[in-house]
N, C-alpha and C positions, 0 to 999 in steps of 0.2 A: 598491184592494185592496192588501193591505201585502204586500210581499215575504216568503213561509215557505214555508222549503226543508222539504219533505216527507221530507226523510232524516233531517233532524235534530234529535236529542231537546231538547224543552222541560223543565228539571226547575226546579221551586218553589226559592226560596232557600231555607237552612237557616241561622239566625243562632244565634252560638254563646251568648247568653241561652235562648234557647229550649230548646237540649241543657243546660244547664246546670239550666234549669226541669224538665225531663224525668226528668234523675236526680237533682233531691234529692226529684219525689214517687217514683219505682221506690225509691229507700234508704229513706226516712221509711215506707212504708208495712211495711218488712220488717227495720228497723235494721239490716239488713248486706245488701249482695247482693253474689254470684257473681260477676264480671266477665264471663264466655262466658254465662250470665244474659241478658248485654243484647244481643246478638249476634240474635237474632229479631226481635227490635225494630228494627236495621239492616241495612235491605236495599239500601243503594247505600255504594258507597265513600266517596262524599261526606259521607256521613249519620254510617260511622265514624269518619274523621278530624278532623269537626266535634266529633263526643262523645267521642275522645279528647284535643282541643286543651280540651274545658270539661273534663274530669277534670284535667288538667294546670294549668287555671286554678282547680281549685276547691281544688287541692294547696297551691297557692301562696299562694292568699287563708288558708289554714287554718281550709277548711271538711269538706276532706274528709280523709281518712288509709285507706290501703292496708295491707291487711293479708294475708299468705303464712307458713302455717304450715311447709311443707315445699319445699325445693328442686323448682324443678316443677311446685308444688302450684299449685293455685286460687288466686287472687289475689280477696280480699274487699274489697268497698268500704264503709267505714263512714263515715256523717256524723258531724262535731266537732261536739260541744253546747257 
């Protein structure tokens, strides 16, 4: 019988391909989305820092581009054609 602590939580890997796959179909089906948008969609911490590390990668690759019209304001995510 394997050793499993009953206290503690099992959680599924989140691999940052996968977030990355997640938000270009959430943007392609709406050309632009809300950033607090995807916030329902992550429900562990782990889950957001993985989809902010692929937003960060998908900046870099110049796939994606951020866009804020007003100090403050919403922050848009739009994919690069």
């Amino acid at each position: 019988m394997p050793d499993v602590n009953p206290y503690e939580l099992q959680e599924d890997p989140i691999h940052l391909d996968e977030q990355i796959a997640f938000l270009k179909g959430e943007i392609d089906s709406a050309k632009h989305l809300c950033f607090t948008a995807l916030f329902p969609f992550l429900k562990t911490r782990l889950r957001i820092v993985v989809t902010f590390m692929a937003i960060l990668e998908m900046i870099q690759n110049k796939e994606l581009n951020l866009l804020q019209k007003n100090i403050f304001g919403d922050i848009q995510l739009e994919i690069i054609i």
